[in-house]
NUGU-19472 format. One record per residue (C-alpha): x negated, y negated, z; residue number from 1; residue in three letters. Coordinates in Angstrom, 2 decimals. Example, Ala and Ser with C-alpha at 12.3 -4.5 7.8 and 13.67 -1.06 7.14 Angstrom:
% residues 2
-12.30, 4.50, 7.80, 1, ALA .
-13.67, 1.06, 7.14, 2, SER .
END
This chain:
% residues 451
-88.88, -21.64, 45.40, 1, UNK .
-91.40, -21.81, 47.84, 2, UNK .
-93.46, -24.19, 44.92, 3, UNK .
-90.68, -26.35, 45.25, 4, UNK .
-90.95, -26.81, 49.01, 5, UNK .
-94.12, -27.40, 48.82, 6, UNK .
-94.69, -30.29, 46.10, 7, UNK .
-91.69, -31.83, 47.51, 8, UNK .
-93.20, -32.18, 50.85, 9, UNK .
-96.37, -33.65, 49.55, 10, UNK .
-94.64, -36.18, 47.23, 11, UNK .
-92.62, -36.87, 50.80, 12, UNK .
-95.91, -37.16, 52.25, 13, UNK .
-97.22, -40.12, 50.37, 14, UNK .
-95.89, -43.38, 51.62, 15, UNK .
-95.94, -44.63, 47.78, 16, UNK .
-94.25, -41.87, 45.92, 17, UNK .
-91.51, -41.89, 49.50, 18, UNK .
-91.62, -46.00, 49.00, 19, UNK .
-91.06, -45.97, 45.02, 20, UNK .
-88.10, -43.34, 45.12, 21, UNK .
-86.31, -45.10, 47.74, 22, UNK .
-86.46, -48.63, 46.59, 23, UNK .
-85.39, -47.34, 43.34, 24, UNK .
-82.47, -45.74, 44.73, 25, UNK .
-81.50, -49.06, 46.10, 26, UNK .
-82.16, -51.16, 42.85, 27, UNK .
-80.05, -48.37, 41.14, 28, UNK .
-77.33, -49.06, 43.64, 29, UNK .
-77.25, -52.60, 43.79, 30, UNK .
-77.21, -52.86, 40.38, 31, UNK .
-73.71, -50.54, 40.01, 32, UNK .
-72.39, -52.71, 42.72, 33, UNK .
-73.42, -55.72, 41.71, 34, UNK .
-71.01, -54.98, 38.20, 35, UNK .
-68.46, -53.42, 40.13, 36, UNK .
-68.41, -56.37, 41.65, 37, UNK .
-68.47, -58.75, 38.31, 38, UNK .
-65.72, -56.62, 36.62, 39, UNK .
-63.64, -56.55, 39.18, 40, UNK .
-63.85, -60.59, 39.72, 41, UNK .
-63.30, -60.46, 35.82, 42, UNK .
-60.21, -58.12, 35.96, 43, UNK .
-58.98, -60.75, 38.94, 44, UNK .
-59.36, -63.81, 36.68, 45, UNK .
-57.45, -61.61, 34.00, 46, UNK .
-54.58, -61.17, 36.67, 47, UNK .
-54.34, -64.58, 37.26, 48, UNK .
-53.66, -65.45, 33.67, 49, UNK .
-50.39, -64.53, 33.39, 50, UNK .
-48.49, -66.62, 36.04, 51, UNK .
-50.77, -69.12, 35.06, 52, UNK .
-49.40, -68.95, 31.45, 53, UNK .
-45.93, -68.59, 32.48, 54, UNK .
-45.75, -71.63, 34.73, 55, UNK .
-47.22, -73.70, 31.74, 56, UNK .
-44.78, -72.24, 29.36, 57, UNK .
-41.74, -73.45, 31.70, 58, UNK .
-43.18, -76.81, 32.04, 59, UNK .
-43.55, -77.10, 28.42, 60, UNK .
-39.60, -75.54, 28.01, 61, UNK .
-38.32, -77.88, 30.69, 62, UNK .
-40.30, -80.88, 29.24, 63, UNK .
-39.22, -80.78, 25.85, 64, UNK .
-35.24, -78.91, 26.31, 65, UNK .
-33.44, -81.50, 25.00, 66, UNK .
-35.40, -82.96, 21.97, 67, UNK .
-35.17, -79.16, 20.08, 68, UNK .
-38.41, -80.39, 18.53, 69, UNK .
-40.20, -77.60, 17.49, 70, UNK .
-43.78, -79.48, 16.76, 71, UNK .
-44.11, -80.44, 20.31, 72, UNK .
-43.62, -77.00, 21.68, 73, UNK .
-46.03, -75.73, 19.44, 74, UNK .
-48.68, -78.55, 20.23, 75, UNK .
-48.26, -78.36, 23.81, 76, UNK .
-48.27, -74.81, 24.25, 77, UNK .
-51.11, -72.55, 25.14, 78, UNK .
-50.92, -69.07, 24.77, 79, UNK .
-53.27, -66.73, 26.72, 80, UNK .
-55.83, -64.32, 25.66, 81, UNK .
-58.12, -61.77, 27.17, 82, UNK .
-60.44, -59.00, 26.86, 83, UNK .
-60.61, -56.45, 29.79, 84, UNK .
-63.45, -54.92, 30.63, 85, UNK .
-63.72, -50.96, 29.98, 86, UNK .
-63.97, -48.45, 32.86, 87, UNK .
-67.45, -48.49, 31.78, 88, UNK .
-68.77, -52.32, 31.82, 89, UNK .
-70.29, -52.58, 35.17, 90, UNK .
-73.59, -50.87, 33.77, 91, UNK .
-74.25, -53.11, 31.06, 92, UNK .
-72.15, -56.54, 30.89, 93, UNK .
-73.50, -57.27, 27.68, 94, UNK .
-72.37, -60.48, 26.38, 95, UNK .
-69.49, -60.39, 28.29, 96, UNK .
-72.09, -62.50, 30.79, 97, UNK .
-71.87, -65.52, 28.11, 98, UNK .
-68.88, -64.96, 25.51, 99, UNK .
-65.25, -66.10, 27.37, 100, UNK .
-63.36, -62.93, 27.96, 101, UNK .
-60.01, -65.33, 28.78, 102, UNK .
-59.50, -67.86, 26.03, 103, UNK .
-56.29, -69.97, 25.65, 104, UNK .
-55.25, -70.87, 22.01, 105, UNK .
-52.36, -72.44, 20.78, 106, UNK .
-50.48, -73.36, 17.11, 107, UNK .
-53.67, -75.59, 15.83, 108, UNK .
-57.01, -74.76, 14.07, 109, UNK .
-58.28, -71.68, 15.47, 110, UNK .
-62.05, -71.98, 14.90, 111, UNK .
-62.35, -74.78, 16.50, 112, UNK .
-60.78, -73.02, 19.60, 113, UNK .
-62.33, -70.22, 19.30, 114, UNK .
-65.93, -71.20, 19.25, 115, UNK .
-65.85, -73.44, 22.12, 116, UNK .
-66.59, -70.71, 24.87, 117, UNK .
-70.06, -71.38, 23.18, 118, UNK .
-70.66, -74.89, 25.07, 119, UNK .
-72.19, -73.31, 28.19, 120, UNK .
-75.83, -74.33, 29.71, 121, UNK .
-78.32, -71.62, 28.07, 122, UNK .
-80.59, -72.10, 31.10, 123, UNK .
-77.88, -70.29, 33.15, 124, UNK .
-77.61, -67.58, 30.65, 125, UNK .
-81.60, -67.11, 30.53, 126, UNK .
-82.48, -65.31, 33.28, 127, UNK .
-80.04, -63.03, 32.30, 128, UNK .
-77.76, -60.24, 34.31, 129, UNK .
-78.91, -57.81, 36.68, 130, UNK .
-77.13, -54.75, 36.03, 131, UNK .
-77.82, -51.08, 35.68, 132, UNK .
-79.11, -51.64, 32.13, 133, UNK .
-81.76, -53.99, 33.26, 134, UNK .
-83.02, -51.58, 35.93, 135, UNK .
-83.39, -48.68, 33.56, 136, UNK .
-85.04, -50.46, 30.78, 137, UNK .
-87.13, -52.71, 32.55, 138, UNK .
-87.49, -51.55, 36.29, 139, UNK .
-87.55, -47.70, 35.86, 140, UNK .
-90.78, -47.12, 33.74, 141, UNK .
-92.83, -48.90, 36.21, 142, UNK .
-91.43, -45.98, 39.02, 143, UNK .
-92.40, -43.58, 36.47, 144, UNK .
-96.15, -45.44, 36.13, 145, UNK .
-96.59, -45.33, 40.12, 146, UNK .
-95.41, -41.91, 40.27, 147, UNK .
-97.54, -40.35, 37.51, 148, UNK .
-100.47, -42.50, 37.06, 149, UNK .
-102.90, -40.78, 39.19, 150, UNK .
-101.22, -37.18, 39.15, 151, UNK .
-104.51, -35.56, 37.51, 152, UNK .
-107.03, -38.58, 38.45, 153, UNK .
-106.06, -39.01, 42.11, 154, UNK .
-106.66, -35.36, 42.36, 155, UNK .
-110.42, -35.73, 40.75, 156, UNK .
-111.15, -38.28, 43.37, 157, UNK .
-110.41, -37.32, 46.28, 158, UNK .
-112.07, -34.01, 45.40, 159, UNK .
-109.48, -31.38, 45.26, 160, UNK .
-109.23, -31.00, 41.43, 161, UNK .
-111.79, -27.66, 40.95, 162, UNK .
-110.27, -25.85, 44.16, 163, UNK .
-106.48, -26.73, 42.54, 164, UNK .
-107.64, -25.44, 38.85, 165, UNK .
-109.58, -22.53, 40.76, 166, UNK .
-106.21, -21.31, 42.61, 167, UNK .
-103.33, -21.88, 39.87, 168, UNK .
-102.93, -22.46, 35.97, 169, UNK .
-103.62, -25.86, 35.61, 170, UNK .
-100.92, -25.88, 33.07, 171, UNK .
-97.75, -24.96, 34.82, 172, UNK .
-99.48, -26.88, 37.84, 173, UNK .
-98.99, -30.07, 36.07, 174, UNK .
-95.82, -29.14, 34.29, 175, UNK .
-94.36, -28.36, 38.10, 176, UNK .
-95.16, -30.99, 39.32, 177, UNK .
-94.22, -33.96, 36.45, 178, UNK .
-90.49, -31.63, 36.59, 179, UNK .
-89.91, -32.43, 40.01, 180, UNK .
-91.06, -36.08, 39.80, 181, UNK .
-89.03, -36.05, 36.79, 182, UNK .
-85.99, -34.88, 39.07, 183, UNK .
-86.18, -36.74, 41.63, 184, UNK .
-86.28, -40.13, 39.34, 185, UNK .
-83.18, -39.26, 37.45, 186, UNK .
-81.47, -38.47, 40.90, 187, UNK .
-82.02, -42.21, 41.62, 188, UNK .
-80.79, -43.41, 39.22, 189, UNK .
-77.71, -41.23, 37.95, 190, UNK .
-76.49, -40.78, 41.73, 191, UNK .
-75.37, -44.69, 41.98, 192, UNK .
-74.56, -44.19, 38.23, 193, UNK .
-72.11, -40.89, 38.97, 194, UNK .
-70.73, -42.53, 41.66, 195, UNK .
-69.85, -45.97, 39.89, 196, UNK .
-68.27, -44.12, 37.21, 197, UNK .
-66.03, -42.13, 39.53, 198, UNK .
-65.05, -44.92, 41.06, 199, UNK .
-63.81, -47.02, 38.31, 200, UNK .
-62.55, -44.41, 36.83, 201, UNK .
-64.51, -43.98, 33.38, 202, UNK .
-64.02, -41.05, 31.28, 203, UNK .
-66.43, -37.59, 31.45, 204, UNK .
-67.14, -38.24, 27.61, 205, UNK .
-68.31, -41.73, 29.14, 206, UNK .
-70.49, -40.47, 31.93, 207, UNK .
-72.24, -37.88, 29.88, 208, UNK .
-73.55, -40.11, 27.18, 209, UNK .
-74.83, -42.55, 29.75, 210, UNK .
-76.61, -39.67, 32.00, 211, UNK .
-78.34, -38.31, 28.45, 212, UNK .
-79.77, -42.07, 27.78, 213, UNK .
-81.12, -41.84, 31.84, 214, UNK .
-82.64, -38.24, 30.88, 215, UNK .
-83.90, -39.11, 27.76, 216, UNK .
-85.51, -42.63, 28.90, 217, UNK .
-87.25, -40.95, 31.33, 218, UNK .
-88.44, -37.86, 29.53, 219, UNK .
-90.32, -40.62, 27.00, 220, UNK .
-92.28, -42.48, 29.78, 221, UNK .
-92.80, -39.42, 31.56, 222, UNK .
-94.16, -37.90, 28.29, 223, UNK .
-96.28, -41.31, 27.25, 224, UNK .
-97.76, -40.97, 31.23, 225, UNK .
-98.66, -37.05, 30.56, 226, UNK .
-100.53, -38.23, 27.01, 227, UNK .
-102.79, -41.08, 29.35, 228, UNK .
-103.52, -38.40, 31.14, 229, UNK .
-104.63, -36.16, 29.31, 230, UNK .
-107.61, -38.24, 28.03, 231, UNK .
-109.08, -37.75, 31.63, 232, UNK .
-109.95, -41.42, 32.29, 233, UNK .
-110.06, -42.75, 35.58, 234, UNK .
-107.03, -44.02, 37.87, 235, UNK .
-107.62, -47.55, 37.10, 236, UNK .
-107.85, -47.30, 33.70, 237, UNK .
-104.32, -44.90, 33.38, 238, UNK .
-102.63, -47.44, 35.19, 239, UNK .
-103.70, -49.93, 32.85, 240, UNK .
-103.28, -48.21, 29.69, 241, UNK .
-99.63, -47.63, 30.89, 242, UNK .
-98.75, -51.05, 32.04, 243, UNK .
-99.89, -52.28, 28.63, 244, UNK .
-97.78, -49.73, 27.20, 245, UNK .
-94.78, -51.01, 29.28, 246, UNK .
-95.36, -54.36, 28.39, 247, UNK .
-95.79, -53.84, 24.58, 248, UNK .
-92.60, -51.61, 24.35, 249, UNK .
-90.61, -53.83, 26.89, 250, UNK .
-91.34, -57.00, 26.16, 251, UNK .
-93.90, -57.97, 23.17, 252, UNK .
-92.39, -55.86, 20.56, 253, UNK .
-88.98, -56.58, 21.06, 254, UNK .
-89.23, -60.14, 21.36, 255, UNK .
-91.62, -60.35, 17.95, 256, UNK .
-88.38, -58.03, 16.39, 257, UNK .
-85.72, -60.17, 17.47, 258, UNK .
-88.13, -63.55, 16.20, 259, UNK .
-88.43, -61.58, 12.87, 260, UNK .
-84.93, -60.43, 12.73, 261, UNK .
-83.52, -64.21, 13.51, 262, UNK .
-86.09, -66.06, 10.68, 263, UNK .
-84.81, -62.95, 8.26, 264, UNK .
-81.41, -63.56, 8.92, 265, UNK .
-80.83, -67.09, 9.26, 266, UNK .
-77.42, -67.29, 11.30, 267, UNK .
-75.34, -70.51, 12.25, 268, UNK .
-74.13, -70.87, 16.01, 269, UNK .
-70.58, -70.64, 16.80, 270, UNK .
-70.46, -74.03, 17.17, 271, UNK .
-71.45, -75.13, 13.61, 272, UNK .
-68.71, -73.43, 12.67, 273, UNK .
-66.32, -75.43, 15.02, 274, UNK .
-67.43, -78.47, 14.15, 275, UNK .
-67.01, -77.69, 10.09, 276, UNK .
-63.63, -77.14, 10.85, 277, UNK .
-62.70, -79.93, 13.16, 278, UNK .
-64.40, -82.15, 10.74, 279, UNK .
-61.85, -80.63, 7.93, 280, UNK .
-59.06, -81.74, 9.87, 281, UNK .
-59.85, -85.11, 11.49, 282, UNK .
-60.85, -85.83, 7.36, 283, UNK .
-57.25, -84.91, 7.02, 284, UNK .
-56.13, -88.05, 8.42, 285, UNK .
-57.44, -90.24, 5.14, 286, UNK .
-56.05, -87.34, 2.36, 287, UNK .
-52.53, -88.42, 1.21, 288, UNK .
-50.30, -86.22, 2.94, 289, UNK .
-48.72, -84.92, -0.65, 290, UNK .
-51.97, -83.59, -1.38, 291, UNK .
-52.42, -81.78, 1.83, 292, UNK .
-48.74, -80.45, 1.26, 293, UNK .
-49.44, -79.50, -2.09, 294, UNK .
-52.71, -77.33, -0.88, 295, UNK .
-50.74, -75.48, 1.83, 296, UNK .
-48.18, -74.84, -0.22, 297, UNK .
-50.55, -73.75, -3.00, 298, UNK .
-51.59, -70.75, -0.12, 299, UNK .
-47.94, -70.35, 1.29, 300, UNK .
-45.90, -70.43, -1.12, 301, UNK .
-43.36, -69.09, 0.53, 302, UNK .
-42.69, -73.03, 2.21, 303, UNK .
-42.59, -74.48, -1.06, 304, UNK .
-38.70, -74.72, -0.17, 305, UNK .
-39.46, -76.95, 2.71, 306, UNK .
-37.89, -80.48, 2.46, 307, UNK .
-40.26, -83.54, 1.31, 308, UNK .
-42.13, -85.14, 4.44, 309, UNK .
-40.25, -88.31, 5.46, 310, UNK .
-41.66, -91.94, 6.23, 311, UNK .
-44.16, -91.44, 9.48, 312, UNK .
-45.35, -88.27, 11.27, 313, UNK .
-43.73, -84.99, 10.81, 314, UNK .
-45.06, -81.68, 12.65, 315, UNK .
-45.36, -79.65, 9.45, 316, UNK .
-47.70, -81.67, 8.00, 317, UNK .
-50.20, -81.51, 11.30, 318, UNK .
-49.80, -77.86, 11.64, 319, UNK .
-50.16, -77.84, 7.40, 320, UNK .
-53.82, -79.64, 7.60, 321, UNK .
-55.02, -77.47, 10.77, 322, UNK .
-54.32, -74.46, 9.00, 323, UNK .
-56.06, -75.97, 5.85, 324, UNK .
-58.86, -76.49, 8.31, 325, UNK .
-59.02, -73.15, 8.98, 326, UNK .
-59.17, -71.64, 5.35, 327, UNK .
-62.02, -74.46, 4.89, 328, UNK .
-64.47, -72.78, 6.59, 329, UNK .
-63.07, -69.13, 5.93, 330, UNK .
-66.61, -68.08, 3.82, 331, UNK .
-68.56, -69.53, 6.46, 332, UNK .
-66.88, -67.43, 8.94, 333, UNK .
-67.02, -64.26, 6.64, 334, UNK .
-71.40, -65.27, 6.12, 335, UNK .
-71.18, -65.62, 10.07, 336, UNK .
-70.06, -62.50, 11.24, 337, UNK .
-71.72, -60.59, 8.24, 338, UNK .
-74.91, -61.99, 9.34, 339, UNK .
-74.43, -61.17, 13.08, 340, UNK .
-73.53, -57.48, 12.18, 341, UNK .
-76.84, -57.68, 9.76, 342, UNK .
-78.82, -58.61, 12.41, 343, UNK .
-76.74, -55.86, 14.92, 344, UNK .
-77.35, -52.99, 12.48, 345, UNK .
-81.46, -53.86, 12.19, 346, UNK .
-81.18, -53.82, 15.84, 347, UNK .
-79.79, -50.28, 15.81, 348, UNK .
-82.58, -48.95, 13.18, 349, UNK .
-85.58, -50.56, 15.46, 350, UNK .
-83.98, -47.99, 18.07, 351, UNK .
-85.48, -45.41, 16.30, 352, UNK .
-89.35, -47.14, 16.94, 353, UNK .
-88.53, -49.23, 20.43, 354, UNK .
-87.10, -46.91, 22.92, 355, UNK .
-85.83, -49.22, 25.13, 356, UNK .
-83.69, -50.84, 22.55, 357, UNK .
-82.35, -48.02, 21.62, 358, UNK .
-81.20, -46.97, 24.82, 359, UNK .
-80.01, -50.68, 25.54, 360, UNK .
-77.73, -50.46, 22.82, 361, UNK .
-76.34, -47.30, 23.75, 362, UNK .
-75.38, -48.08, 26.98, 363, UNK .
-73.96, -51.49, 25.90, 364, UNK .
-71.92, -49.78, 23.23, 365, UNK .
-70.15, -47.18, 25.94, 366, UNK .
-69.66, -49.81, 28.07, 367, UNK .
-68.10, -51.70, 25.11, 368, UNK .
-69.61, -55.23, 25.90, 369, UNK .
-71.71, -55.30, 22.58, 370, UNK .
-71.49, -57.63, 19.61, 371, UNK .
-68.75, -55.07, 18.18, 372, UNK .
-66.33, -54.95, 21.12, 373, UNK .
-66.98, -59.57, 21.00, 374, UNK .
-65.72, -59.34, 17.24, 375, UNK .
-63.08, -57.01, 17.59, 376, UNK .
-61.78, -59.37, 20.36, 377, UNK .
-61.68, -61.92, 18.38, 378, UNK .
-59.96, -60.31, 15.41, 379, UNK .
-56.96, -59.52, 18.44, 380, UNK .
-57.28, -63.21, 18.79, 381, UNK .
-56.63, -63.85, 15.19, 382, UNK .
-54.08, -61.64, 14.61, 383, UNK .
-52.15, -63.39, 17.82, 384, UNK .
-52.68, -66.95, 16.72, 385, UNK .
-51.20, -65.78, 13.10, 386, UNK .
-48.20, -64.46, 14.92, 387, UNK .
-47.67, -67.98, 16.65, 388, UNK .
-48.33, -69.98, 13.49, 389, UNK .
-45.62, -67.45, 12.44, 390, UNK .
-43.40, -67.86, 14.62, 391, UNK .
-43.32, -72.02, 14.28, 392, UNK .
-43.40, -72.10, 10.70, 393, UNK .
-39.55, -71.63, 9.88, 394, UNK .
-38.69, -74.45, 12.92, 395, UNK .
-41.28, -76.62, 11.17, 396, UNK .
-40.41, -76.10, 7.54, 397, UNK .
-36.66, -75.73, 7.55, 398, UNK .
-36.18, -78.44, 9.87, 399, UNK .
-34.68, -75.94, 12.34, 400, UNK .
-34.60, -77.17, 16.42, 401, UNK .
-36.08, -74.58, 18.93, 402, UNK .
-33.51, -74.22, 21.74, 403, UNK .
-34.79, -72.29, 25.06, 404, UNK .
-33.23, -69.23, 23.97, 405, UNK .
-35.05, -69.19, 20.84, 406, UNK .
-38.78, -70.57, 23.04, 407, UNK .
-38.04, -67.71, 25.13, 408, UNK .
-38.86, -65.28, 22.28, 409, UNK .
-42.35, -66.65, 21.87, 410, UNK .
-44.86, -64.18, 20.93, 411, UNK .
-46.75, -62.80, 23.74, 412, UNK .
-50.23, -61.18, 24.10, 413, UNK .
-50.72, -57.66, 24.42, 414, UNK .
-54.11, -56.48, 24.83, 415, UNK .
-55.05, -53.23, 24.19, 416, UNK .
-56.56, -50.96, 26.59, 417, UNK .
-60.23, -51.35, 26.93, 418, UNK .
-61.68, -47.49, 26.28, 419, UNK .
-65.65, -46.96, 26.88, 420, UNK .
-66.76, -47.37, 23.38, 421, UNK .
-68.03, -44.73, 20.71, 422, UNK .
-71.44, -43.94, 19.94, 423, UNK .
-72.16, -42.97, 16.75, 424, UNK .
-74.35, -39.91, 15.73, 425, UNK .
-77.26, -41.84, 14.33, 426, UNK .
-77.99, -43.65, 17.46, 427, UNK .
-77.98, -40.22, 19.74, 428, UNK .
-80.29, -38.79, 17.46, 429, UNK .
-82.39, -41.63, 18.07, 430, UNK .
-82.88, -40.39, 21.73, 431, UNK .
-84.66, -37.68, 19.86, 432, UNK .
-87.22, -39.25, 19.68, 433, UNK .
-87.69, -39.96, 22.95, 434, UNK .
-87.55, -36.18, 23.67, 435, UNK .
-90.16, -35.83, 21.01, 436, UNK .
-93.06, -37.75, 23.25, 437, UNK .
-91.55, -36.05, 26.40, 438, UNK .
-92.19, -32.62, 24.73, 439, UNK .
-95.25, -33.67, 23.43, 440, UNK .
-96.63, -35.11, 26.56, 441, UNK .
-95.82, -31.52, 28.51, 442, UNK .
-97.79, -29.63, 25.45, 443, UNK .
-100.70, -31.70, 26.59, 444, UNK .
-100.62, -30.93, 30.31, 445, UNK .
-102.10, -27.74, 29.67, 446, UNK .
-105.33, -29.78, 29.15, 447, UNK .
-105.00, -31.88, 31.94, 448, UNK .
-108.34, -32.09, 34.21, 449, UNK .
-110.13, -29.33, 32.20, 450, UNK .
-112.71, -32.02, 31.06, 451, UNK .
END
């Protein structure tokens, strides 16, 4: 042990390697608080929902008691929504940052409600989140640049090289001393990481997945800054080659993929989608109502029963032409999220070539804020609106008054739990790869400052 003692006291020693540890300790750390903070603001605007909602249902109850009309409490009525953030969301918020995780919908069309969390500034969105996520992918190669850089070319010029190689195996020298660097990064970060976990209480399952995508991030820059070095060019020129390596695997690449993914797979915004069907419905307004009828009935038959519409505005036929609106713009919907989960799963294969994605999407998938955990919200939001729509339909169609008893058995939300998400096999084996260059890179410090 008394190696140990010995490198650790020189890395102490040097004001940059002291420096670069401790600062990122402290990015580490304010990152985990920073979404402790965020989910805990969003789990307090989730509390606040529900009295919310309540007092608006009883205004709605008192409002309309004595008319019985059943149309009015279903057009007046907003029913809340939300999506709680896993144990595990303060390390990567994902789109959680820019898709509503509280959305109100009532009896009417639901796309156009559903989309319109999509209206917000993107220049507010651009700059992005900084989270735990960001500091891994982005912020913790360049540690692992300052630390390693110069561990074979600083040594060449300030002389001590021959007397190091003359005194100990160059080999285990090197490997001794990239182990302990190694260490002493993934302390940084997985110490703020352990502790952020513990404290919101995220499962073990959870905590292990996220420390392997820490160790295995590291192990590929640490094994890409071993390979620089082993071609024995100067300290200037390592520090280079590496920064243009961080910049080409950080930034270029990714951003070229994500161009090539989005002209491959031409999607629509959320929006399009809500305007499509809002169009549908105010275009309702010039159909004659029997032919509206006659579609809706054509797709529920089970209203056919329903009474004809008298002279002037009935419920049933509003209600009839938003959910017509609806089924209007069902295939763009299902071309929507097909292309969205197109685009997700090209994503998950460029994982295998862009390290940094593939650890991204990792830790966005345990801390279930990815494009899968968005859709499967809003599938919980479908299923809820169909259970209002449901529970309308017989006041509106049998011409049946809604009495406070009966508005008191409303449907009501129940969301589910919000586990840490599962990672599939295919994108652990991905980290693989990352242990591949680390692996390789330590293979090659056996060569380091023989030439």
């Amino acid at each position: 042990m008394s190696w140990l003692i010995h490198e650790l006291r020189l890395i102490l020693r040097s004001r940059l390697s002291l420096c670069a540890l401790l600062l990122l300790l402290a990015l580490a750390a304010a990152a985990v608080g920073i979404g402790l903070h965020e989910v805990a603001r969003q789990h307090q605007a989730i509390e606040r929902v529900g009295p919310l909602q309540e007092q608006d249902a009883a205004a709605v109850a008192a409002r309309y008691a004595d008319t019985g009309d059943p149309g009015s409490h279903a057009y007046y009525t907003f029913y809340g929504t939300w999506d709680a953030p896993s144990d595990a969301a303060f390390l990567a918020l994902g789109l959680r940052d820019v898709a509503p995780f509280v959305l109100r919908v009532r009896a009417l069309g639901l796309q156009s409600q559903l989309y319109e969390g999509e209206t917000f500034n993107p220049e507010l969105a651009l700059s992005g989140r900084f989270d735990f996520a960001f500091v891994l992918i982005y912020l913790a190669p360049l540690f692992v640049i300052a630390l390693l850089h110069d561990l074979v070319s600083g040594e060449r010029q300030s002389g001590r090289l021959r007397l190091l190689l003359s005194i100990a195996d160059g080999g285990s020298l090197w490997r001794r001393r990239v182990a302990l660097r190694y260490a002493l990064l993934f302390a940084c970060l997985a110490v703020p990481v352990v502790a952020g976990m513990l404290l919101s209480g995220a499962s073990m399952a959870a905590m292990g997945v996220v420390l392997a995508v820490v160790a295995s991030y590291l192990a590929f820059w640490c094994g890409l800054s071993l390979l620089v070095a082993a071609r024995n060019w100067p300290t200037v020129a390592n520090a280079t080659a590496l920064m243009g390596g961080w910049v080409l695997l950080t930034l270029v690449l990714p951003t070229l993929a994500n161009v090539a993914l989005t002209r491959a797979i031409p999607v629509h915004q959320g929006v399009d989608l809500m305007l499509a069907q809002r169009q549908a419905v105010h275009g309702a307004w010039e159909i004659p109502r029997e032919d509206t009828m006659r579609r809706f009935y054509d797709s529920h038959p089970e209203w056919r029963h329903s009474a004809p519409l008298p002279d002037g505005f009935h419920w049933k036929w509003y209600l009839a032409f938003h959910q017509l609106g609806d089924e209007s713009v069902a295939d763009e919907v299902s071309a929507y999220r097909a292309g969205l989960q197109a685009r997700q799963e090209w994503t998950a294969r460029l994982g295998w070539l862009l390290p940094g994605v593939s650890a991204q999407a990792l830790l966005h998938r345990v801390a279930d804020t990815d494009l899968r955990a968005q859709l499967d919200y809003q599938d919980r939001i479908a299923g809820f609106h169909r259970e209002i729509r449901q529970f309308y339909y017989p006041y509106l169609f049998e011409d049946r008054p809604i009495g406070a008893r009966d508005f008191a058995d409303r449907p009501v939300y129940e969301a589910s739990p919000g586990p840490s998400g599962s990672v599939g096999l295919h994108a652990l084996l991905a980290l693989g790869l990352c242990w591949g260059i680390g692996l390789w890179g330590v293979l090659c410090a056996g060569r380091l400052g023989l030439r």
